[in-house]
C-alpha positions as CSV (number, residue, x, y, z in Angstrom):
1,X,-26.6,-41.7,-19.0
2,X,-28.2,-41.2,-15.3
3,X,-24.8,-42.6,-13.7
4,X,-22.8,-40.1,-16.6
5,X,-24.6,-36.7,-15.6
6,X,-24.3,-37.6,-11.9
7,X,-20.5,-37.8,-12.1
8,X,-20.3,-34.9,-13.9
9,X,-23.1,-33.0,-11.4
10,X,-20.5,-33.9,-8.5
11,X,-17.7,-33.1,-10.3
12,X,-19.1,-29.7,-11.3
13,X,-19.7,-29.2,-7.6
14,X,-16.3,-30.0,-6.3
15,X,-14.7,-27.6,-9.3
16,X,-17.1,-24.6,-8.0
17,X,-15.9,-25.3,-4.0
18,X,-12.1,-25.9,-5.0
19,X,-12.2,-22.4,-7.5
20,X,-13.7,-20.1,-4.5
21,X,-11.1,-22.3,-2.2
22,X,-8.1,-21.4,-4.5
23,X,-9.8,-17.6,-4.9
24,X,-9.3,-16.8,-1.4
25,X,-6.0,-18.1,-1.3
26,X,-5.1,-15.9,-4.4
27,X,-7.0,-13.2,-2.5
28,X,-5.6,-13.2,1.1
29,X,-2.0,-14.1,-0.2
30,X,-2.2,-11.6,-3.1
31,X,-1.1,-13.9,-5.9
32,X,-1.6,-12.9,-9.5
33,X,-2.0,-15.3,-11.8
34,X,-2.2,-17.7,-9.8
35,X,-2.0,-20.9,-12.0
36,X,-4.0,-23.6,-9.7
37,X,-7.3,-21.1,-9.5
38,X,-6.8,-20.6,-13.5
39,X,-6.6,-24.2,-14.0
40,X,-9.2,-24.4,-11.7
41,X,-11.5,-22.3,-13.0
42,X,-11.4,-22.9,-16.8
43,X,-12.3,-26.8,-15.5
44,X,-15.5,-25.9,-13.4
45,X,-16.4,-23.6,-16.9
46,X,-15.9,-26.9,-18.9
47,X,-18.1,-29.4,-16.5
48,X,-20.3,-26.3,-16.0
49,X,-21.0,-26.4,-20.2
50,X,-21.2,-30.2,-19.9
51,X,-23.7,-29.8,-17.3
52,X,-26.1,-27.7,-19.3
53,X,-25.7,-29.5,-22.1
54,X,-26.6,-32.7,-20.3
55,X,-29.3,-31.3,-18.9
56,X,-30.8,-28.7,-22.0
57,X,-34.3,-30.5,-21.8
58,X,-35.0,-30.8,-17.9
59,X,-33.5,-27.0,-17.3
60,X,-35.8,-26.1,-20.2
61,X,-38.7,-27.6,-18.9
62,X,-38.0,-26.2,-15.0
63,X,-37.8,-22.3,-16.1
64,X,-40.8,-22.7,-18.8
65,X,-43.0,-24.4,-16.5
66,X,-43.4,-27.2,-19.1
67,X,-42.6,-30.2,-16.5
68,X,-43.9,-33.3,-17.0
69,X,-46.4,-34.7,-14.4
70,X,-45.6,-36.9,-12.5
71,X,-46.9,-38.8,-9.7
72,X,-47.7,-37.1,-6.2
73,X,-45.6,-38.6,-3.8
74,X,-44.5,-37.2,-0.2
75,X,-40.8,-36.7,-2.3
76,X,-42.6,-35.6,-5.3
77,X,-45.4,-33.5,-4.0
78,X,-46.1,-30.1,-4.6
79,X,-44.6,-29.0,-1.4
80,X,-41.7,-31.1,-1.0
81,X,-41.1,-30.2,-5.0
82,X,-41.1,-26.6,-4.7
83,X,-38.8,-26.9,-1.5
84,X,-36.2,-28.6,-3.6
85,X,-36.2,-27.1,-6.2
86,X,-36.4,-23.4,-4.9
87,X,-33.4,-24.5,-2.2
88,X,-31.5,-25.7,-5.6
89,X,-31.7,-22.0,-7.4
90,X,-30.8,-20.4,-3.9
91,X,-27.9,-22.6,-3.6
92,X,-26.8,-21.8,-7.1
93,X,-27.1,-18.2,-6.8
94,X,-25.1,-18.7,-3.2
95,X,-22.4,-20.2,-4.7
96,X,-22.3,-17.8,-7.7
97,X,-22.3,-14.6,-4.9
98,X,-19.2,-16.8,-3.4
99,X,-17.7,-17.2,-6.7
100,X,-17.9,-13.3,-7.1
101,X,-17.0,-12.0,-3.7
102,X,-14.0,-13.8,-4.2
103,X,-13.3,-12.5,-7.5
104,X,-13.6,-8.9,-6.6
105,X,-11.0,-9.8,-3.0
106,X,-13.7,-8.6,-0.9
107,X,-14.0,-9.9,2.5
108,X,-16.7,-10.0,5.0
109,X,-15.6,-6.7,6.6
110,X,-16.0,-5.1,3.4
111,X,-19.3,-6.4,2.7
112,X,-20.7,-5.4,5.7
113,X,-19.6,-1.9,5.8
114,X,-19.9,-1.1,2.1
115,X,-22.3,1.3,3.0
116,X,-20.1,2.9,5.3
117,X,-17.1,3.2,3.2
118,X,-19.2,4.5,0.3
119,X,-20.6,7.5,2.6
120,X,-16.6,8.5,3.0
121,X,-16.8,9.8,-0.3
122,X,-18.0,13.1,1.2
123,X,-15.1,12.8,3.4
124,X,-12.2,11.7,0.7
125,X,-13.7,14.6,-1.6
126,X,-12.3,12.9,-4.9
127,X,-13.3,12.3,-8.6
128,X,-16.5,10.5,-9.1
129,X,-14.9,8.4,-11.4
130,X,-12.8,6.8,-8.8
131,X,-15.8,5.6,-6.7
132,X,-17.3,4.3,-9.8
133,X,-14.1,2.2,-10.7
134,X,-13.0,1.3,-7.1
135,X,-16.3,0.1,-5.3
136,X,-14.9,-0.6,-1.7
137,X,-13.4,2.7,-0.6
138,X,-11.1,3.0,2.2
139,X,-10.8,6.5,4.1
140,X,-7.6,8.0,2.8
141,X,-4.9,9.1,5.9
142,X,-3.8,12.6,5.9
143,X,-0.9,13.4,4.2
144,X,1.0,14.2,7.1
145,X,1.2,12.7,10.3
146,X,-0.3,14.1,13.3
147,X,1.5,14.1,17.0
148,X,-0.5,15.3,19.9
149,X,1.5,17.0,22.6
150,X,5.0,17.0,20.7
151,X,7.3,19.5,20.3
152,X,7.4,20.9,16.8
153,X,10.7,22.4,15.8
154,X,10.1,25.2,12.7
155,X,12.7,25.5,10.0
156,X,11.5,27.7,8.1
157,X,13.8,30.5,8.9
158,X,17.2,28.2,8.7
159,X,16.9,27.0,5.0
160,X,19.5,28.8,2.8
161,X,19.8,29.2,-0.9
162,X,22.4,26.4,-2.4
163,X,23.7,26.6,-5.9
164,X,23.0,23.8,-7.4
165,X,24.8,23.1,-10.8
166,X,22.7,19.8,-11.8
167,X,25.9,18.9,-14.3
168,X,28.7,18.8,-12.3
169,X,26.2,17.5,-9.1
170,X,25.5,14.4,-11.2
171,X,28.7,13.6,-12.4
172,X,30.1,13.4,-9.0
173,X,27.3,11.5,-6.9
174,X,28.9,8.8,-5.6
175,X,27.9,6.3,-2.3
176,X,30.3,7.5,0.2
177,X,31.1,5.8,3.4
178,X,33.8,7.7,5.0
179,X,32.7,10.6,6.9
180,X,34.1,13.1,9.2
181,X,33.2,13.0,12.7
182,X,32.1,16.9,13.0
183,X,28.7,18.5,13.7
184,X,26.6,19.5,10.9
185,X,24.5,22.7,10.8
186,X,20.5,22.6,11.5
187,X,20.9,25.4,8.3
188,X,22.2,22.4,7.0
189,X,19.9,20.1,7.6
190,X,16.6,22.5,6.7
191,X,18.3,23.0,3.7
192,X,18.4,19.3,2.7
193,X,14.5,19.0,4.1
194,X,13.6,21.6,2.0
195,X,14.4,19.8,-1.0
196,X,14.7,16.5,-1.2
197,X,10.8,16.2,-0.8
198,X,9.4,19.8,0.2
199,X,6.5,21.4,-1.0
200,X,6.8,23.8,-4.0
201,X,2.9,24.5,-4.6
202,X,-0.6,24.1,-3.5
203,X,-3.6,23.4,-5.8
204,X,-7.1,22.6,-5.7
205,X,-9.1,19.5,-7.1
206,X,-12.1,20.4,-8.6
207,X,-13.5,18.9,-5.7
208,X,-11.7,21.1,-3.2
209,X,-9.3,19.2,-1.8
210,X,-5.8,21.2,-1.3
211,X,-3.1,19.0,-3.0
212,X,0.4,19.8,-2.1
213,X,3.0,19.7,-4.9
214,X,6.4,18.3,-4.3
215,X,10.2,18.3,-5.6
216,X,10.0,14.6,-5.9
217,X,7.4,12.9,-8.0
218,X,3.9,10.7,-6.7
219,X,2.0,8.4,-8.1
220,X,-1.9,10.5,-8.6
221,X,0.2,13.6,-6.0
222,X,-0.9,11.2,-3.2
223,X,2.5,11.1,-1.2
224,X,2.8,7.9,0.3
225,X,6.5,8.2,1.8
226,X,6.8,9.6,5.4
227,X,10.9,11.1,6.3
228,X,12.1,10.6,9.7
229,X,15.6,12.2,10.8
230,X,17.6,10.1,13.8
231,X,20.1,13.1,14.7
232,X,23.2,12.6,16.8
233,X,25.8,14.9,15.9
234,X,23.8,18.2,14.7
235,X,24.5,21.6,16.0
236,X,21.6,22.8,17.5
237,X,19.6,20.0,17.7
238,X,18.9,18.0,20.4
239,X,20.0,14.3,19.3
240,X,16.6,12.0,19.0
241,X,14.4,10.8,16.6
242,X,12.1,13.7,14.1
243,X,9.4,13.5,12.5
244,X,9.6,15.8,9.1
245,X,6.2,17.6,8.1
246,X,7.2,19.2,5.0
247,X,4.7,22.0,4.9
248,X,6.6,24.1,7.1
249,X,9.3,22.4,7.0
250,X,8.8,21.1,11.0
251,X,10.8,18.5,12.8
252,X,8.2,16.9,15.3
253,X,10.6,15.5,18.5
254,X,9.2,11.5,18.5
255,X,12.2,10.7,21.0
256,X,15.3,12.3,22.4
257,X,18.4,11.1,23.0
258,X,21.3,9.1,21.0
259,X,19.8,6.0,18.9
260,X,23.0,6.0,16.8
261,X,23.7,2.7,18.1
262,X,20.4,1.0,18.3
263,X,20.2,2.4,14.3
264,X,23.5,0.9,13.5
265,X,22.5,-2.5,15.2
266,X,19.0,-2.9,13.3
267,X,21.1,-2.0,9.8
268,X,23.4,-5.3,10.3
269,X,26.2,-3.3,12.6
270,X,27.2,-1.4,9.6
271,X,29.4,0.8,11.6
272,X,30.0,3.6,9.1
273,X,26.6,4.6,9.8
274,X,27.7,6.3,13.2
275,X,30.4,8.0,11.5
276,X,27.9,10.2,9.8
277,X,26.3,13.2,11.7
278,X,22.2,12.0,11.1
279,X,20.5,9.4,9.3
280,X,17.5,10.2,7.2
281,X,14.9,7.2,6.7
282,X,12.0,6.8,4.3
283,X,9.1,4.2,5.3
284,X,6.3,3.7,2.7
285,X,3.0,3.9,3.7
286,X,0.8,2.7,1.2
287,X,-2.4,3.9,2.5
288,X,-2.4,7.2,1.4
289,X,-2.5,5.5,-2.0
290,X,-4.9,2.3,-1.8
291,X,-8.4,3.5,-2.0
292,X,-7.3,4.5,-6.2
293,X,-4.3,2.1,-6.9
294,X,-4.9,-0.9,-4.8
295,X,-2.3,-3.3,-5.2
296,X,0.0,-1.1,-6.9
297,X,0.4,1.1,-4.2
298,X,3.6,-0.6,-2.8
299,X,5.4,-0.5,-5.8
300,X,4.4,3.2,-6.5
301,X,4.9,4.1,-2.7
302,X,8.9,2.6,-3.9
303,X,9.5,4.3,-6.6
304,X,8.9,7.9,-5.0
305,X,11.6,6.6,-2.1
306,X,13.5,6.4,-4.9
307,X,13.2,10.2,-6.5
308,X,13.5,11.2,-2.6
309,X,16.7,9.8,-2.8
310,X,18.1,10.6,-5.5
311,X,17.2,14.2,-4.3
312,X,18.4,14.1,-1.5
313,X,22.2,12.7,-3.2
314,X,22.4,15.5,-5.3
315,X,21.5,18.1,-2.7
316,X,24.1,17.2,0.0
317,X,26.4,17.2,-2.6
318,X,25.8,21.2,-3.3
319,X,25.3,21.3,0.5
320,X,29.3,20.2,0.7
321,X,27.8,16.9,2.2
322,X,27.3,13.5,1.3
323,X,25.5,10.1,1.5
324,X,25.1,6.5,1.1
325,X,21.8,4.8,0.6
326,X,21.5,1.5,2.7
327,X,19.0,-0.8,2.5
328,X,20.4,-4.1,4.6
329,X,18.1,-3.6,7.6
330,X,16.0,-5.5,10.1
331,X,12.7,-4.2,9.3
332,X,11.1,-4.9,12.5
333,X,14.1,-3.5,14.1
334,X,14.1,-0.4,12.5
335,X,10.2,0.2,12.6
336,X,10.3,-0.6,16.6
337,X,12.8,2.3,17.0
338,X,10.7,4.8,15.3
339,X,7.8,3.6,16.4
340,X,5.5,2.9,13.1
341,X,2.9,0.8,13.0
342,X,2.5,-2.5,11.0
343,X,0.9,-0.1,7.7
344,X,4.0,1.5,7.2
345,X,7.7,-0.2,6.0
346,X,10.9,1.2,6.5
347,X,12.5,1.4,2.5
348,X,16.0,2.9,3.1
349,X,18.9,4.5,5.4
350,X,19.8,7.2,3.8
351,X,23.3,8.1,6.6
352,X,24.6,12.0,5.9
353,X,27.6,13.7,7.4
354,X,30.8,15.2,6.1
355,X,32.8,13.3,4.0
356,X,36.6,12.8,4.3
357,X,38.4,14.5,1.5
Protein backbone atom coordinates (compact mmCIF):
# COMPACT_ATOMS: atom_id res chain seq x y z
CA UNK A 1 0.00 0.00 0.00
CA UNK A 2 3.11 2.39 1.02
CA UNK A 3 4.73 1.58 -2.57
CA UNK A 4 0.77 2.19 -4.20
CA UNK A 5 0.21 5.81 -2.59
CA UNK A 6 3.80 6.76 -3.49
CA UNK A 7 3.20 6.10 -7.22
CA UNK A 8 0.30 7.79 -7.14
CA UNK A 9 1.91 10.87 -4.88
CA UNK A 10 4.49 11.22 -7.91
CA UNK A 11 2.18 10.82 -10.41
CA UNK A 12 -0.17 13.46 -8.93
CA UNK A 13 2.90 15.71 -8.90
CA UNK A 14 3.89 15.29 -12.49
CA UNK A 15 -0.06 15.78 -13.67
CA UNK A 16 -0.04 19.24 -11.54
CA UNK A 17 3.58 20.49 -13.36
CA UNK A 18 2.48 19.02 -16.95
CA UNK A 19 -1.35 20.95 -16.50
CA UNK A 20 0.36 24.49 -15.55
CA UNK A 21 3.02 23.47 -18.52
CA UNK A 22 0.19 22.78 -21.04
CA UNK A 23 -1.77 26.10 -19.36
CA UNK A 24 0.81 28.38 -20.46
CA UNK A 25 1.09 26.97 -23.74
CA UNK A 26 -2.81 27.38 -24.18
CA UNK A 27 -2.22 30.84 -22.64
CA UNK A 28 0.79 32.39 -24.66
CA UNK A 29 -0.46 30.60 -28.00
CA UNK A 30 -4.14 31.42 -27.37
CA UNK A 31 -5.60 28.02 -27.92
CA UNK A 32 -9.09 27.24 -26.85
CA UNK A 33 -9.84 24.06 -26.01
CA UNK A 34 -6.92 22.98 -26.16
CA UNK A 35 -7.30 19.08 -25.85
CA UNK A 36 -3.70 18.01 -24.19
CA UNK A 37 -4.32 20.65 -21.09
CA UNK A 38 -8.13 19.13 -20.92
CA UNK A 39 -6.80 15.71 -20.92
CA UNK A 40 -4.37 16.88 -18.74
CA UNK A 41 -6.22 18.37 -16.36
CA UNK A 42 -9.21 15.96 -15.80
CA UNK A 43 -6.13 13.26 -15.02
CA UNK A 44 -4.29 15.41 -12.17
CA UNK A 45 -8.30 15.81 -10.81
CA UNK A 46 -8.50 11.91 -10.85
CA UNK A 47 -4.94 11.15 -9.05
CA UNK A 48 -5.76 14.27 -7.03
CA UNK A 49 -9.26 12.23 -5.68
CA UNK A 50 -7.11 9.05 -5.41
CA UNK A 51 -4.75 10.96 -3.41
CA UNK A 52 -7.12 12.10 -0.77
CA UNK A 53 -8.78 9.11 -0.69
CA UNK A 54 -5.53 7.31 0.07
CA UNK A 55 -4.67 9.41 2.45
CA UNK A 56 -8.32 10.39 4.36
CA UNK A 57 -6.89 9.25 7.84
CA UNK A 58 -3.26 10.92 7.90
CA UNK A 59 -4.78 14.34 6.23
CA UNK A 60 -7.40 13.99 8.93
CA UNK A 61 -5.19 13.58 11.61
CA UNK A 62 -2.64 16.61 10.22
CA UNK A 63 -5.43 19.49 10.18
CA UNK A 64 -7.22 18.14 13.51
CA UNK A 65 -4.09 17.95 15.42
CA UNK A 66 -4.94 14.28 16.30
CA UNK A 67 -1.33 12.82 15.09
CA UNK A 68 -0.09 10.02 16.60
CA UNK A 69 3.12 10.32 18.60
CA UNK A 70 5.76 9.18 17.55
CA UNK A 71 9.31 9.00 18.50
CA UNK A 72 11.60 12.27 18.66
CA UNK A 73 14.11 11.82 16.16
CA UNK A 74 16.38 14.64 14.47
CA UNK A 75 13.86 13.74 11.21
CA UNK A 76 10.99 13.49 13.38
CA UNK A 77 11.41 16.17 15.91
CA UNK A 78 9.37 18.92 16.59
CA UNK A 79 11.38 21.23 14.64
CA UNK A 80 12.33 19.36 11.74
CA UNK A 81 8.39 18.22 11.81
CA UNK A 82 6.92 21.52 11.64
CA UNK A 83 9.49 22.47 8.86
CA UNK A 84 8.21 19.72 6.66
CA UNK A 85 5.25 19.87 7.07
CA UNK A 86 4.58 23.66 6.91
CA UNK A 87 7.03 23.77 3.58
CA UNK A 88 4.46 20.86 2.31
CA UNK A 89 1.14 23.27 2.65
CA UNK A 90 3.20 26.23 1.24
CA UNK A 91 4.20 24.15 -1.65
CA UNK A 92 0.61 23.09 -2.18
CA UNK A 93 -0.87 26.40 -2.02
CA UNK A 94 2.28 27.49 -4.57
CA UNK A 95 1.32 25.18 -6.91
CA UNK A 96 -2.44 25.82 -6.60
CA UNK A 97 -1.57 29.93 -7.12
CA UNK A 98 0.36 28.44 -10.36
CA UNK A 99 -2.51 26.40 -11.34
CA UNK A 100 -4.67 29.68 -11.22
CA UNK A 101 -2.53 32.33 -12.66
CA UNK A 102 -2.44 30.23 -15.48
CA UNK A 103 -5.97 29.67 -15.69
CA UNK A 104 -6.91 33.31 -15.58
CA UNK A 105 -3.71 34.02 -18.69
CA UNK A 106 -2.14 36.31 -16.43
CA UNK A 107 1.43 36.77 -16.63
CA UNK A 108 4.02 38.19 -14.38
CA UNK A 109 3.60 41.68 -15.85
CA UNK A 110 0.21 41.59 -15.00
CA UNK A 111 0.68 40.44 -11.59
CA UNK A 112 2.91 42.95 -10.68
CA UNK A 113 1.20 45.89 -11.88
CA UNK A 114 -2.37 44.88 -10.95
CA UNK A 115 -2.45 47.69 -8.79
CA UNK A 116 -1.54 49.96 -11.41
CA UNK A 117 -3.88 48.93 -14.08
CA UNK A 118 -6.76 48.79 -11.48
CA UNK A 119 -6.04 52.68 -10.63
CA UNK A 120 -6.69 53.37 -14.61
CA UNK A 121 -10.13 52.99 -13.87
CA UNK A 122 -10.32 56.68 -13.03
CA UNK A 123 -8.62 57.15 -16.30
CA UNK A 124 -10.81 54.66 -18.64
CA UNK A 125 -14.08 56.24 -16.83
CA UNK A 126 -16.23 53.08 -17.73
CA UNK A 127 -19.02 50.84 -16.07
CA UNK A 128 -18.12 49.34 -12.77
CA UNK A 129 -19.36 46.26 -13.96
CA UNK A 130 -16.56 45.88 -16.44
CA UNK A 131 -13.80 46.17 -13.76
CA UNK A 132 -15.64 43.72 -11.71
CA UNK A 133 -15.78 41.06 -14.73
CA UNK A 134 -12.43 41.95 -16.36
CA UNK A 135 -9.83 42.10 -13.34
CA UNK A 136 -6.60 43.03 -15.36
CA UNK A 137 -7.42 46.23 -17.06
CA UNK A 138 -5.51 47.62 -19.78
CA UNK A 139 -5.51 51.59 -20.44
CA UNK A 140 -7.86 51.95 -23.41
CA UNK A 141 -6.04 54.05 -26.61
CA UNK A 142 -7.91 57.02 -27.80
CA UNK A 143 -10.09 56.65 -30.40
CA UNK A 144 -8.25 58.53 -32.75
CA UNK A 145 -4.75 58.72 -33.49
CA UNK A 146 -2.67 61.59 -32.51
CA UNK A 147 0.32 63.12 -34.92
CA UNK A 148 2.53 65.74 -33.40
CA UNK A 149 3.73 68.31 -35.92
CA UNK A 150 1.66 67.04 -39.00
CA UNK A 151 -0.19 68.83 -41.25
CA UNK A 152 -3.95 68.43 -40.87
CA UNK A 153 -6.01 68.82 -43.99
CA UNK A 154 -9.92 69.90 -42.98
CA UNK A 155 -12.75 68.68 -45.09
CA UNK A 156 -15.35 69.73 -43.58
CA UNK A 157 -16.27 72.34 -46.08
CA UNK A 158 -15.82 69.91 -49.31
CA UNK A 159 -18.41 67.09 -48.41
CA UNK A 160 -21.47 67.41 -50.72
CA UNK A 161 -24.92 66.00 -50.34
CA UNK A 162 -25.20 62.57 -52.64
CA UNK A 163 -28.45 60.91 -53.31
CA UNK A 164 -28.31 57.86 -52.37
CA UNK A 165 -31.20 55.43 -53.57
CA UNK A 166 -30.14 52.31 -51.21
CA UNK A 167 -32.35 49.99 -53.91
CA UNK A 168 -30.84 50.55 -57.00
CA UNK A 169 -27.19 51.20 -55.04
CA UNK A 170 -27.38 47.58 -53.97
CA UNK A 171 -28.49 45.96 -56.91
CA UNK A 172 -25.62 47.22 -58.83
CA UNK A 173 -22.53 46.84 -56.38
CA UNK A 174 -20.24 45.00 -58.06
CA UNK A 175 -16.11 44.49 -57.62
CA UNK A 176 -14.80 46.48 -60.43
CA UNK A 177 -11.34 46.42 -61.64
CA UNK A 178 -11.21 48.56 -64.60
CA UNK A 179 -10.88 52.11 -63.90
CA UNK A 180 -10.31 55.28 -65.75
CA UNK A 181 -7.01 56.93 -65.39
CA UNK A 182 -8.60 60.63 -64.45
CA UNK A 183 -8.32 62.67 -61.25
CA UNK A 184 -10.94 62.43 -58.80
CA UNK A 185 -12.30 65.34 -56.74
CA UNK A 186 -11.07 66.00 -52.95
CA UNK A 187 -15.25 66.93 -52.85
CA UNK A 188 -15.11 63.48 -53.83
CA UNK A 189 -13.16 62.06 -51.61
CA UNK A 190 -14.64 64.01 -48.35
CA UNK A 191 -17.73 62.94 -49.48
CA UNK A 192 -16.84 59.21 -49.39
CA UNK A 193 -14.92 59.92 -45.75
CA UNK A 194 -17.95 61.33 -44.55
CA UNK A 195 -19.80 58.25 -44.83
CA UNK A 196 -18.34 55.26 -45.03
CA UNK A 197 -17.35 55.54 -41.17
CA UNK A 198 -18.03 59.33 -40.08
CA UNK A 199 -19.48 60.42 -37.06
CA UNK A 200 -23.25 61.03 -36.87
CA UNK A 201 -23.61 61.78 -33.02
CA UNK A 202 -22.02 62.32 -29.73
CA UNK A 203 -23.27 60.92 -26.37
CA UNK A 204 -22.31 60.59 -22.93
CA UNK A 205 -21.78 57.40 -20.62
CA UNK A 206 -23.07 57.78 -17.44
CA UNK A 207 -19.66 58.02 -16.49
CA UNK A 208 -18.86 60.93 -18.76
CA UNK A 209 -17.04 59.64 -21.29
CA UNK A 210 -18.04 61.29 -24.90
CA UNK A 211 -18.78 58.36 -27.21
CA UNK A 212 -18.85 59.06 -30.85
CA UNK A 213 -21.62 57.44 -32.94
CA UNK A 214 -20.81 56.15 -36.36
CA UNK A 215 -22.41 55.13 -39.83
CA UNK A 216 -20.85 51.81 -39.54
CA UNK A 217 -21.54 49.59 -36.64
CA UNK A 218 -18.85 48.67 -33.28
CA UNK A 219 -18.69 46.13 -31.11
CA UNK A 220 -19.64 48.14 -27.23
CA UNK A 221 -19.18 51.83 -29.79
CA UNK A 222 -15.41 51.24 -29.15
CA UNK A 223 -14.12 51.78 -32.83
CA UNK A 224 -11.27 49.59 -33.33
CA UNK A 225 -10.62 50.28 -37.18
CA UNK A 226 -8.24 53.13 -38.10
CA UNK A 227 -8.71 54.42 -42.34
CA UNK A 228 -5.69 55.56 -44.03
CA UNK A 229 -6.00 57.07 -47.71
CA UNK A 230 -2.61 56.48 -50.14
CA UNK A 231 -3.71 59.30 -52.86
CA UNK A 232 -2.01 59.51 -56.25
CA UNK A 233 -4.29 60.82 -58.72
CA UNK A 234 -6.65 63.41 -56.61
CA UNK A 235 -7.27 66.87 -57.55
CA UNK A 236 -6.14 68.97 -55.02
CA UNK A 237 -4.34 66.85 -52.96
CA UNK A 238 -0.96 66.37 -52.65
CA UNK A 239 -0.28 62.56 -53.49
CA UNK A 240 1.01 60.70 -50.06
CA UNK A 241 -0.14 58.71 -47.48
CA UNK A 242 -3.45 60.35 -44.88
CA UNK A 243 -4.35 59.70 -41.91
CA UNK A 244 -8.42 60.03 -41.62
CA UNK A 245 -9.69 61.46 -38.20
CA UNK A 246 -13.35 61.28 -38.62
CA UNK A 247 -14.38 63.93 -36.21
CA UNK A 248 -13.83 66.64 -38.53
CA UNK A 249 -13.44 64.86 -41.18
CA UNK A 250 -9.27 65.64 -41.28
CA UNK A 251 -6.68 64.08 -43.45
CA UNK A 252 -3.39 64.06 -41.32
CA UNK A 253 -0.28 64.17 -44.16
CA UNK A 254 1.82 60.80 -42.70
CA UNK A 255 3.97 61.00 -45.99
CA UNK A 256 3.96 62.75 -49.39
CA UNK A 257 4.74 61.64 -52.51
CA UNK A 258 3.52 58.65 -54.94
CA UNK A 259 3.43 55.06 -53.04
CA UNK A 260 1.19 53.81 -55.84
CA UNK A 261 3.82 51.49 -56.74
CA UNK A 262 5.30 50.46 -53.40
CA UNK A 263 1.13 49.74 -52.66
CA UNK A 264 0.76 47.66 -55.71
CA UNK A 265 4.04 45.66 -54.88
CA UNK A 266 3.08 44.75 -51.17
CA UNK A 267 -0.74 43.65 -52.64
CA UNK A 268 1.06 40.79 -54.91
CA UNK A 269 1.67 43.40 -58.08
CA UNK A 270 -1.98 43.49 -58.67
CA UNK A 271 -1.61 46.11 -61.23
CA UNK A 272 -5.25 47.34 -61.48
CA UNK A 273 -4.61 48.88 -58.29
CA UNK A 274 -2.64 51.84 -59.88
CA UNK A 275 -5.27 52.27 -62.32
CA UNK A 276 -7.57 53.65 -59.70
CA UNK A 277 -7.08 57.32 -58.51
CA UNK A 278 -6.52 56.40 -54.30
CA UNK A 279 -6.60 53.44 -52.29
CA UNK A 280 -8.42 53.44 -48.98
CA UNK A 281 -7.00 50.84 -46.30
CA UNK A 282 -8.52 49.69 -43.00
CA UNK A 283 -6.07 48.14 -40.27
CA UNK A 284 -7.70 46.76 -37.01
CA UNK A 285 -6.50 47.72 -33.99
CA UNK A 286 -7.75 45.67 -31.31
CA UNK A 287 -6.76 47.68 -28.40
CA UNK A 288 -9.31 50.03 -28.30
CA UNK A 289 -11.43 46.98 -27.62
CA UNK A 290 -9.39 44.53 -25.28
CA UNK A 291 -9.63 45.80 -21.77
CA UNK A 292 -13.97 44.53 -22.19
CA UNK A 293 -13.77 41.78 -25.00
CA UNK A 294 -10.45 40.27 -24.62
CA UNK A 295 -9.89 37.71 -27.08
CA UNK A 296 -12.76 38.61 -29.16
CA UNK A 297 -11.60 41.81 -30.03
CA UNK A 298 -9.95 40.67 -33.38
CA UNK A 299 -12.82 39.07 -34.65
CA UNK A 300 -15.12 42.11 -33.65
CA UNK A 301 -12.37 44.65 -34.82
CA UNK A 302 -13.15 42.34 -38.45
CA UNK A 303 -16.41 42.48 -38.65
CA UNK A 304 -16.67 46.46 -38.49
CA UNK A 305 -13.89 46.52 -41.53
CA UNK A 306 -16.49 44.79 -42.93
CA UNK A 307 -19.61 47.35 -42.48
CA UNK A 308 -16.86 50.08 -43.49
CA UNK A 309 -16.75 48.44 -46.59
CA UNK A 310 -19.63 47.71 -47.49
CA UNK A 311 -20.26 51.52 -46.89
CA UNK A 312 -17.89 52.60 -48.50
CA UNK A 313 -19.18 50.18 -52.02
CA UNK A 314 -22.47 51.65 -51.90
CA UNK A 315 -21.27 55.24 -51.46
CA UNK A 316 -18.91 55.45 -54.42
CA UNK A 317 -21.47 53.99 -56.27
CA UNK A 318 -23.96 57.25 -55.75
CA UNK A 319 -20.65 59.16 -55.82
CA UNK A 320 -20.43 57.94 -59.83
CA UNK A 321 -17.31 55.85 -58.52
CA UNK A 322 -16.39 52.50 -57.73
CA UNK A 323 -14.30 49.84 -55.96
CA UNK A 324 -12.85 46.52 -55.42
CA UNK A 325 -12.09 45.14 -52.05
CA UNK A 326 -8.54 43.31 -51.97
CA UNK A 327 -7.32 41.41 -49.38
CA UNK A 328 -4.12 39.43 -51.08
CA UNK A 329 -1.43 41.46 -49.26
CA UNK A 330 1.93 41.21 -47.57
CA UNK A 331 1.03 42.35 -44.26
CA UNK A 332 4.37 43.42 -43.16
CA UNK A 333 4.67 45.06 -46.46
CA UNK A 334 1.75 47.06 -46.25
CA UNK A 335 2.09 48.03 -42.44
CA UNK A 336 5.93 49.24 -43.16
CA UNK A 337 4.54 51.64 -45.73
CA UNK A 338 2.16 53.31 -43.43
CA UNK A 339 4.03 52.99 -40.73
CA UNK A 340 1.84 51.12 -37.96
CA UNK A 341 3.10 49.41 -35.30
CA UNK A 342 3.02 45.69 -34.46
CA UNK A 343 -0.79 46.33 -32.44
CA UNK A 344 -2.44 47.20 -35.48
CA UNK A 345 -3.09 44.75 -38.86
CA UNK A 346 -3.75 45.93 -42.14
CA UNK A 347 -7.53 44.03 -43.12
CA UNK A 348 -8.20 45.31 -46.64
CA UNK A 349 -7.36 47.41 -49.92
CA UNK A 350 -10.16 48.96 -50.66
CA UNK A 351 -8.62 50.72 -54.58
CA UNK A 352 -11.34 53.73 -55.76
CA UNK A 353 -11.21 55.58 -59.02
CA UNK A 354 -13.55 55.93 -62.04
CA UNK A 355 -14.70 53.12 -63.57
CA UNK A 356 -14.65 52.48 -67.43
CA UNK A 357 -18.10 52.38 -68.77
Amino acid sequence: MRIFKGIISTLLLIFVCLTGFTGFIADRLDLHRFLPHKILAISTLSFAGIHLYLNRRALWSFWTGKEKKREKTFLRGNISKNIIGWGARIGWVFVGAIIIIFYLGLSSKNILNLNNQMDSKEKLQYPEEYFILNPVIKERPPDFKEYKNARVIDLSNKIKTIDLNINDALLRRRSIRDFVNKEVSIEDVATLIRYIDGITDTVYSYSGRKIYLRTAPSAGALYGVDTYIIAWRINNLENGIYYVDYRGPYLIELATGDFSGELVSSALDQEFIKDASFAVVLTVYPARMEFKYRERSYRYCLLEAGHIAQNLYLVSDALGLATCAVGAFFDDKLSSLLGISRDETPVYILPVGIPKI
